[in-house]
C-alpha positions as CSV (number, residue, x, y, z in Angstrom):
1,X,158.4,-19.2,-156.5
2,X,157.7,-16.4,-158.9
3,X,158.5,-13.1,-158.7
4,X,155.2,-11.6,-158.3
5,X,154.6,-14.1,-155.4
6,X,158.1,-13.4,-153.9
7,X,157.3,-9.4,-153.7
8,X,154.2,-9.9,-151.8
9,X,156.0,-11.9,-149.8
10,X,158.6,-8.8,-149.0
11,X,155.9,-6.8,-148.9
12,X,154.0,-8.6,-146.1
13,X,157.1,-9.1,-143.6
14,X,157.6,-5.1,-143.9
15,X,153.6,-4.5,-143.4
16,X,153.9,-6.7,-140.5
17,X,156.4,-4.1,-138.9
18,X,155.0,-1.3,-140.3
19,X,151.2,-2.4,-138.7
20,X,152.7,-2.8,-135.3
21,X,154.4,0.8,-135.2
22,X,150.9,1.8,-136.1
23,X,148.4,0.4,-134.0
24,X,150.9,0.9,-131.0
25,X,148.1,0.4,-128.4
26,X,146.3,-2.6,-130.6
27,X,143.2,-1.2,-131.1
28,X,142.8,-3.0,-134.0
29,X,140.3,-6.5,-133.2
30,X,142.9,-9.1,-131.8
31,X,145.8,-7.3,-131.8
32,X,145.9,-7.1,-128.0
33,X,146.4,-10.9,-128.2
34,X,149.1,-11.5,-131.2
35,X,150.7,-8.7,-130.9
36,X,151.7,-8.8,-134.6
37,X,153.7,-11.4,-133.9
38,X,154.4,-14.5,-136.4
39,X,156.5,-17.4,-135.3
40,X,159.3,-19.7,-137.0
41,X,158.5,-21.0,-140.4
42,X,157.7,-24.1,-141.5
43,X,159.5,-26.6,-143.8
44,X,158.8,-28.1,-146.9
45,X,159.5,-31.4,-145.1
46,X,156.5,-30.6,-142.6
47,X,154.2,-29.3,-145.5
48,X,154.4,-32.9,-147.1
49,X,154.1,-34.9,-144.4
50,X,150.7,-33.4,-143.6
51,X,149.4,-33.9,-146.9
52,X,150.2,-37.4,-146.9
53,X,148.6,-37.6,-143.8
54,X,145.4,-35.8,-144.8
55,X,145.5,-37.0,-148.6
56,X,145.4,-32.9,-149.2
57,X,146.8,-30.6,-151.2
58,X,147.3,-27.1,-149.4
59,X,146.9,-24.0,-151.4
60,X,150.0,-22.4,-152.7
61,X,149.6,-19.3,-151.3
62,X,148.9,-20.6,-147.6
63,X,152.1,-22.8,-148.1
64,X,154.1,-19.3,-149.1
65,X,152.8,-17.8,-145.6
66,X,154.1,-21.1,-143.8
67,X,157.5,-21.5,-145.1
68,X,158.1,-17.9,-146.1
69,X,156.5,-15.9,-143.6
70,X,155.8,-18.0,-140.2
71,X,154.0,-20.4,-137.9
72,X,152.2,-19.8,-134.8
73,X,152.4,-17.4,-132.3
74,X,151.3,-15.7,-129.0
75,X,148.2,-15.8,-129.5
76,X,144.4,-17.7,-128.7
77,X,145.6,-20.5,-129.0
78,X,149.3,-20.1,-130.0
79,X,147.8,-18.6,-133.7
80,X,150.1,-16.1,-135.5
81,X,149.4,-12.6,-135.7
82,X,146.1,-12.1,-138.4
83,X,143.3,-11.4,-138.9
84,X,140.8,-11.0,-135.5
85,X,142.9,-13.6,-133.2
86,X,145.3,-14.4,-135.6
87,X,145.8,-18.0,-137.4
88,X,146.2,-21.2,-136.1
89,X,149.5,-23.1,-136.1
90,X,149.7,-25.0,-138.7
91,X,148.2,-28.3,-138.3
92,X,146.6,-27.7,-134.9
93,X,143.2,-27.0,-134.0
94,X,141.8,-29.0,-136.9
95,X,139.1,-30.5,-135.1
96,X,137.4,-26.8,-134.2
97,X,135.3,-27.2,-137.2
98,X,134.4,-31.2,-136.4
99,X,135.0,-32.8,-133.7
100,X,135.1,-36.2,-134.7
101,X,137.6,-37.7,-137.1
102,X,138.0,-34.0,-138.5
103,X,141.0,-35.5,-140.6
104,X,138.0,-37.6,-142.8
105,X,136.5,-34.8,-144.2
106,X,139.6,-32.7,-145.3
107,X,140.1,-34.3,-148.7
108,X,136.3,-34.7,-149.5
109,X,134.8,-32.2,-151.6
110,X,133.5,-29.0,-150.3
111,X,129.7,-28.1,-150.4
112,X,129.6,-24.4,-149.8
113,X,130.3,-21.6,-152.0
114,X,130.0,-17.9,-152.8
115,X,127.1,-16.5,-152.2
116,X,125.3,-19.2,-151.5
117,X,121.5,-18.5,-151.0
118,X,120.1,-19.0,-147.9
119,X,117.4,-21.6,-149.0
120,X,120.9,-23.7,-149.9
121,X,122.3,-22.5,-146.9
122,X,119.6,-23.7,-144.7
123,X,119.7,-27.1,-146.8
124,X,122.4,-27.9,-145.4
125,X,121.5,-27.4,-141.9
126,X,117.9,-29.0,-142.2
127,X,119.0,-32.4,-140.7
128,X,120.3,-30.7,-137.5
129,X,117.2,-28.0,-137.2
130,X,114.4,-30.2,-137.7
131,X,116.2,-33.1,-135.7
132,X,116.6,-32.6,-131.7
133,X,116.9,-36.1,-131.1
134,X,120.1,-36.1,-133.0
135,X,123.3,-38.0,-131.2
136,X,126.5,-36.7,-131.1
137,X,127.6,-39.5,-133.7
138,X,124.7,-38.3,-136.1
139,X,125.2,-34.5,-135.3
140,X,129.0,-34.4,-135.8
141,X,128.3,-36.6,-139.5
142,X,126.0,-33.7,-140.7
143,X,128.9,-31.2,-139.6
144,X,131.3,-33.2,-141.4
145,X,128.9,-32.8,-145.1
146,X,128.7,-28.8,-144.2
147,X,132.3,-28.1,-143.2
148,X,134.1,-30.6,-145.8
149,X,137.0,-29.7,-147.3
150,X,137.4,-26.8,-145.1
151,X,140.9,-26.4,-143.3
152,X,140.3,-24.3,-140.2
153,X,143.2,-21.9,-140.0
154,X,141.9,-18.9,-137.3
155,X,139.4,-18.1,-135.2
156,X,137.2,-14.4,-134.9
157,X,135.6,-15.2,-131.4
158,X,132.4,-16.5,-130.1
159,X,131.5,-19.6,-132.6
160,X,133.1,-17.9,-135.8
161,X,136.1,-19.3,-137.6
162,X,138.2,-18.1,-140.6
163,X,138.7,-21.9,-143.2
164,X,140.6,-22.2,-146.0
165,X,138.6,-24.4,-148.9
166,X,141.0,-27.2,-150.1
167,X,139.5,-28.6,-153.1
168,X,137.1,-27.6,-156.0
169,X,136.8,-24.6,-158.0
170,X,136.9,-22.3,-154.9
171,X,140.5,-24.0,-153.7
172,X,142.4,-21.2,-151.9
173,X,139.8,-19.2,-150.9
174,X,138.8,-18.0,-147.1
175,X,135.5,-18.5,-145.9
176,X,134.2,-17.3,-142.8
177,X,132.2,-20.1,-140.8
178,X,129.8,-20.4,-137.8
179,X,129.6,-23.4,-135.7
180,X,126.0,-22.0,-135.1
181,X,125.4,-22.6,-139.2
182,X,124.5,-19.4,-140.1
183,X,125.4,-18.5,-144.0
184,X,129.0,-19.2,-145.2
185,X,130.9,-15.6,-145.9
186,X,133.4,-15.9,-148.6
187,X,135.8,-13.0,-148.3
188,X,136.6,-10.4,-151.1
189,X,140.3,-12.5,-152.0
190,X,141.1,-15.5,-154.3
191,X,144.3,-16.4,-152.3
192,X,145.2,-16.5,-148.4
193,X,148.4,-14.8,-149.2
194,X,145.9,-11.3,-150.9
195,X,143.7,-11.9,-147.9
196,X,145.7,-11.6,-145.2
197,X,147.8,-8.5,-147.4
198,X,144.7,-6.8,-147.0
199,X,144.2,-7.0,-143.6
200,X,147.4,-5.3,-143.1
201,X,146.6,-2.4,-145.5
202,X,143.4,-1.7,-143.5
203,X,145.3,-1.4,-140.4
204,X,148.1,0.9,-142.4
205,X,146.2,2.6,-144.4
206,X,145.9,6.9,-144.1
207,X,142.2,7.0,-144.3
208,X,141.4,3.6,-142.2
209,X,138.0,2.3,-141.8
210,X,135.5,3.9,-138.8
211,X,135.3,0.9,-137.2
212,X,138.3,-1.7,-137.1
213,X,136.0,-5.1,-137.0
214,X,134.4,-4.3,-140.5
215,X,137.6,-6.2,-141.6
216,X,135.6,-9.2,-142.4
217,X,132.9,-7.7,-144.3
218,X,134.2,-4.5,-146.5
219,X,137.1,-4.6,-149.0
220,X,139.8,-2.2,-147.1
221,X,143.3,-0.6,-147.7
222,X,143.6,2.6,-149.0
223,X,140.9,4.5,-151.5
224,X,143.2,5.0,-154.0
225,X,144.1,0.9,-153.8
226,X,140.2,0.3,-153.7
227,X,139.1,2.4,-156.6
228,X,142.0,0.2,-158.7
229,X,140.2,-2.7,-157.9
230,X,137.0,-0.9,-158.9
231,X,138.4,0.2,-162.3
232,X,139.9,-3.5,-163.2
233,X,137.0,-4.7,-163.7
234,X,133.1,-5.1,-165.0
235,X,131.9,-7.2,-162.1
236,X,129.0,-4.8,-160.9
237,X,128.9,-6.6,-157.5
238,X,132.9,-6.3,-156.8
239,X,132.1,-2.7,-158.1
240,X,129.7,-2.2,-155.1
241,X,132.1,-4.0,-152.9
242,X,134.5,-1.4,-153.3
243,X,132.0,1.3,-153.3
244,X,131.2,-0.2,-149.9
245,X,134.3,-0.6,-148.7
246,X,135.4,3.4,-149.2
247,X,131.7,4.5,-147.5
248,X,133.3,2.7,-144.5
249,X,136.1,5.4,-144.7
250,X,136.4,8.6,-142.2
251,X,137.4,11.0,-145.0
252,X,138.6,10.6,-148.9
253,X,140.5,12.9,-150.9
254,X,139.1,15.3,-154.3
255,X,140.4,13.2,-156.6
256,X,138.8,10.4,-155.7
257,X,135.3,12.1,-155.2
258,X,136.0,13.6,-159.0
259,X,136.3,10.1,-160.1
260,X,133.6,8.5,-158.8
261,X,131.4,12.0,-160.0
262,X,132.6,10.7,-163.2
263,X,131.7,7.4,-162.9
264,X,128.3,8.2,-161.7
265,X,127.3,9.5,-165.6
266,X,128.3,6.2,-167.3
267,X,127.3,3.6,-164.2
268,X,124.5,1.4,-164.3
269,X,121.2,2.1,-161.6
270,X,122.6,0.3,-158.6
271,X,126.1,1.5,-158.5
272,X,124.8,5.3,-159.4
273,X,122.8,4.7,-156.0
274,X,126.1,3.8,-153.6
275,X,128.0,6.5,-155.4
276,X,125.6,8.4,-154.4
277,X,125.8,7.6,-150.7
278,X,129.5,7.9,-150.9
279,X,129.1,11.1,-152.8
280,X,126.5,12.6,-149.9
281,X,128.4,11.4,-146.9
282,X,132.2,13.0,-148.5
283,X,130.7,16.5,-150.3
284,X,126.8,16.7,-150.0
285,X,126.9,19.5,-152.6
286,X,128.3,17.4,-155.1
287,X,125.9,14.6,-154.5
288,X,123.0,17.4,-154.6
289,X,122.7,17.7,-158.2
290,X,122.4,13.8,-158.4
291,X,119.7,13.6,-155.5
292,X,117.2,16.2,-157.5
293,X,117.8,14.2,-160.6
294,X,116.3,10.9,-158.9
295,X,113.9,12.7,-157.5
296,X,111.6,11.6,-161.0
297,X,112.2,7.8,-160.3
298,X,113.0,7.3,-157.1
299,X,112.1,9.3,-153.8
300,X,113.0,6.0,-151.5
301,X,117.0,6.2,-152.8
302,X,116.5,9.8,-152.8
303,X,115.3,10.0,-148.7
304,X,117.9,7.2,-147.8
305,X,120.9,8.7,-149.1
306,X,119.8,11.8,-147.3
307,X,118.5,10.4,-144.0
308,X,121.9,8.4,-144.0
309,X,124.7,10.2,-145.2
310,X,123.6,14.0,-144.7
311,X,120.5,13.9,-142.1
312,X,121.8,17.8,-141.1
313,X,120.5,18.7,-144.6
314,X,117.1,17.5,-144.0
315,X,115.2,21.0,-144.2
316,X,116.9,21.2,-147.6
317,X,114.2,18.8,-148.5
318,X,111.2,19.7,-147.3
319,X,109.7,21.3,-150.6
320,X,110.9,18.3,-152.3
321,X,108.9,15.8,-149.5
322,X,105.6,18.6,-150.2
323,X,105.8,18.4,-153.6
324,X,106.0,15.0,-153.8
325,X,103.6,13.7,-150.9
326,X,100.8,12.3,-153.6
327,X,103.4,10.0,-154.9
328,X,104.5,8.0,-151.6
329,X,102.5,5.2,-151.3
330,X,104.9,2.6,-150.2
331,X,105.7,2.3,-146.1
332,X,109.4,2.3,-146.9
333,X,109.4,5.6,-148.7
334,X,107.0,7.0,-146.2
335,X,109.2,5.9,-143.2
336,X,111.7,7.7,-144.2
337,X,109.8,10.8,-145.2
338,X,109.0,10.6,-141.4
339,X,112.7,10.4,-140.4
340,X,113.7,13.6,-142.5
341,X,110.8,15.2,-141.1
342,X,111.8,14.4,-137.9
343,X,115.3,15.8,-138.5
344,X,113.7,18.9,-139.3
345,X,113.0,20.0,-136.0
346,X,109.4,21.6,-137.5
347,X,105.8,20.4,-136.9
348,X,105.0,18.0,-139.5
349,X,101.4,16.8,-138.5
350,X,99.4,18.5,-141.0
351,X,101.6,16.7,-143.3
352,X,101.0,13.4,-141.8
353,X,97.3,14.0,-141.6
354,X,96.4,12.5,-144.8
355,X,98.5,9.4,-144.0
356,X,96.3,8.8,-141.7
357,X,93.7,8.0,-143.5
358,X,95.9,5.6,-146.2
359,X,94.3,2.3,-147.3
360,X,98.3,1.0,-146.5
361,X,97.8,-0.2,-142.8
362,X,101.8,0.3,-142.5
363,X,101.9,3.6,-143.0
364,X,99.2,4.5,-141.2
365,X,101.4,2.7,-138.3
366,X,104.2,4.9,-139.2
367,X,101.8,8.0,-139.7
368,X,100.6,7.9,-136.1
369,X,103.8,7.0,-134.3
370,X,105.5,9.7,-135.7
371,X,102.7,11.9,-134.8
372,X,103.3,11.0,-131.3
373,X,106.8,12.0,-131.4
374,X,105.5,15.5,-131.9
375,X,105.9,17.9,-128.8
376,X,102.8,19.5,-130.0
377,X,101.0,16.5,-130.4
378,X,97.7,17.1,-128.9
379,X,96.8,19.9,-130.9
380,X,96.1,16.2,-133.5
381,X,94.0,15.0,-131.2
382,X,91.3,14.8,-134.1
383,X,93.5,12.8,-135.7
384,X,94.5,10.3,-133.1
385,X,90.9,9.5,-132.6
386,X,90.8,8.0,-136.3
387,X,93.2,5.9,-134.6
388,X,91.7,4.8,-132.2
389,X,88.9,3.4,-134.3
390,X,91.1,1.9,-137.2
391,X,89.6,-1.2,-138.1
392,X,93.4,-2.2,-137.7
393,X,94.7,-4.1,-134.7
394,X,98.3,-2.8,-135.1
395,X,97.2,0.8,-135.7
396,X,95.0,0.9,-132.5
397,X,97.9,-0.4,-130.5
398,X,100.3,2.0,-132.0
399,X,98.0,5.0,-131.2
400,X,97.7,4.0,-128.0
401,X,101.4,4.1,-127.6
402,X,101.7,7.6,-129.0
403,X,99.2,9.0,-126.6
404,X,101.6,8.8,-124.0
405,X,101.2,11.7,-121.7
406,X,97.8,13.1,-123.2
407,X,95.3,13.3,-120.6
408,X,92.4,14.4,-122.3
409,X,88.9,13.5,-121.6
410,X,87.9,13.8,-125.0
411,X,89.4,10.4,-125.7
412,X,87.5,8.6,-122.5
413,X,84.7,7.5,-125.2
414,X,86.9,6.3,-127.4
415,X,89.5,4.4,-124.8
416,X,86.1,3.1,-124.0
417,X,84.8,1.8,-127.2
418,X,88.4,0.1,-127.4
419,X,87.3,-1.6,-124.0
420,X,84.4,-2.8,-125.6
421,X,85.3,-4.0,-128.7
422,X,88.3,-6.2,-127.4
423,X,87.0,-8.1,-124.2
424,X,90.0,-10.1,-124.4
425,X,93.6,-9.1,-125.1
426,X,94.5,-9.0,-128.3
427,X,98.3,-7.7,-129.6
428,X,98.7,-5.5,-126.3
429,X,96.1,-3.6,-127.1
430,X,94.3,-3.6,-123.3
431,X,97.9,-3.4,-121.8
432,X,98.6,-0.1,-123.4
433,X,95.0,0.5,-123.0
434,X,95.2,0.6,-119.1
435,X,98.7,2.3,-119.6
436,X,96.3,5.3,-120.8
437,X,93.7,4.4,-118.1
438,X,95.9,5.1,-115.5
439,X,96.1,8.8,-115.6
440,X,92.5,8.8,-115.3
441,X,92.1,6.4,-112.6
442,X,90.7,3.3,-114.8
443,X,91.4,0.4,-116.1
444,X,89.7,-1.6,-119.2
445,X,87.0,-3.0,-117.2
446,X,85.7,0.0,-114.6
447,X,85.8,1.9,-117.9
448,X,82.5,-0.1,-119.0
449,X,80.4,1.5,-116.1
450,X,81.0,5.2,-117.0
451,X,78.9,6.8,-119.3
452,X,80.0,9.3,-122.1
């Protein structure tokens, strides 16, 4: 064993301590259930023996855990203290994964990957989806292609389990897998031994995650051990990891807020946008400066950042969302124009009233629900009559909705027409219809026989 390997080692066993004085009421996913506890370790003797059984090799680092660190536990299912319930015993539990002849597909090759796409995810699974009259023979032989090569070494609840790959160019690395074959999750680590060190950081760390199941999805420990990672290296995707794994933060210090405002100049597009959502939710002033200068290229990042990070600061956009109204002619942007708007606590309808009118049949959606959000929102009647006669199903139905508690009889000729022109129901437009109806004591068909 190397030195570098034999530190970590250290360095784990203390962590293990040191996590258990800190999450004294285990509020951390699992912890109610391990405990942080990590049973006897296992012998060389026992490592071979299993790998002559299996015709495996086990990673290196999972082996250092075993025989250096511990086995087993208190745990579901008598797993070790780890990540969500902890891991397995070693050499249990290897048929969660398959339940027939699991020990088969150990030493054959394994099929998934990172960031697999989700056409070659679903490839995968097409035998089972498109086949109900599968038997369990049949079924359990298409599990045994997905999951090959996949040790199973912890479960995270429900039909979730951690594996550890066995063979191939991805050979030591955890995966996340569902029994229900959604997409394979690869986790941020090359080695069980760095995976599992991280877990403990995120529970030890001074500026800990908000919400203590993100474990699985967001590079944790400390900001200042993140933004190492970050610098190390030219990978723009382990870049955003990192980005994303600090946004998950409660609070981060100045120094690391003046680095990333550093790194913001010489980044590339897409990690100047999450530095700018880290930027806005730690010191919206500093971020400011950054927001104005995308306002030029791109309004949607622009209203995101805002609407997600520093929604109090809303009004501080208004001019920019008036000056800029001409330009919006995607329904993403404009959805989140609306949600600023909203935050505003102002009238925005004469803003909305050209929307109204776009030839984009989603934003007119989103233009006349957020009109009916208004409290003021019959003084648009006007405008909610264009919805009522939009040529578009989903805008008719969606103007129905807003009209909730507007009892007008203005709009009688119109609920009419609607009456009219859809004899039959058609995408819940007569069920909202009568909704309206109601308050005027009609319905879609005694509406025919009034005259306006």
């Amino acid at each position: 064993m190397n030195q570098e390997v034999l530190n970590q080692i250290e360095r784990i066993k203390k962590k293990l301590v040191i996590a258990k004085d800190t999450d004294t009421e285990f509020e951390v996913f699992g912890a109610s259930s391990h405990k942080y506890i990590v049973g006897e370790t296992v012998s060389n003797a026992g490592i071979l023996q299993f790998e002559k059984d299996y015709n495996v090799s086990l990673p290196e680092s999972y082996k250092m855990f075993l025989m250096h660190i511990g086995n087993g536990g208190i745990s579901y299912q008598n797993s070790a203290a780890g990540p969500s319930y902890g891991i397995f015993p070693f050499g249990e539990h290897i048929q969660e994964l398959i339940y027939m002849n699991p020990e088969n597909c150990l030493e054959k090759n394994c099929v998934i990957y990172p960031k697999m796409s989700d056409e070659s995810s679903s490839e995968l699974t097409r035998k089972i989806d498109e086949n109900e009259d599968l038997s369990e023979e049949e079924f359990d032989e298409e599990l045994g292609k997905m999951f090959a090569g996949i040790l199973p070494i912890g479960s995270q609840g429900c039909s979730y389990y951690y594996g550890l790959v066995l063979n191939g160019e991805f050979k030591g690395r955890v995966v996340g897998v569902d029994l229900d074959r959604q997409k394979p999750y690869f986790v941020f680590e090359s080695n069980f031994l760095d995976w599992y060190e991280r877990w403990l950081d995120e529970i030890t760390a001074e500026s800990r995650t908000e919400d203590h199941d993100l474990f699985n999805y967001t590079l944790g420990g400390s900001v200042s051990h993140i933004l190492k990672v970050y610098a190390s290296t030219d990978d723009e995707e382990i870049k955003l990891e990192c980005l994303s794994g600090i946004l998950r933060k409660k609070k981060i210090d100045l120094e690391a807020l003046a680095f990333l405002d550093k790194e913001f100049k010489t980044s590339n597009l897409e990690i100047q946008k999450r530095i700018l959502q880290v930027l806005a939710k730690f010191d919206y002033n500093l971020a400011r400066p950054h927001l104005i200068d995308f306002v030029k290229s791109d309004l949607l990042t622009v209203f995101q950042t805002v609407f997600w990070y520093a929604k109090d600061k809303s009004a501080d956009w208004l001019d920019v969302i008036k000056e800029n109204a001409v330009k919006i002619n995607d329904d993403e942007t404009f959805r989140f124009t609306t949600y600023l708007l909203k935050e505003t606590g102002i009238d925005y309808g004469a803003f909305l009233i050209p929307f109204a009118l776009h030839q984009n049949v989603e934003i007119r959606v989103q233009a006349y629900y957020s009109l009916g959000l208004l409290k003021n929102k019959t003084d648009y009647l006007d405008t909610f009559i264009l919805g009522l006669n939009d040529e578009a199903n989903r805008v008719v139905h969606i103007t129905l909705q807003a009209l909730e508690g507007v009892k007008n009889k203005k709009l009688l000729k119109h609920y009419k027409n609607i009456a009219e022109r859809f004899p039959e129901e058609q995408d819940y437009i007569l069920a909202n219809l009568n909704h309206r109806l109601k308050a005027f004591g009609l319905t879609n068909k005694t509406i025919k026989k009034v005259q306006y």
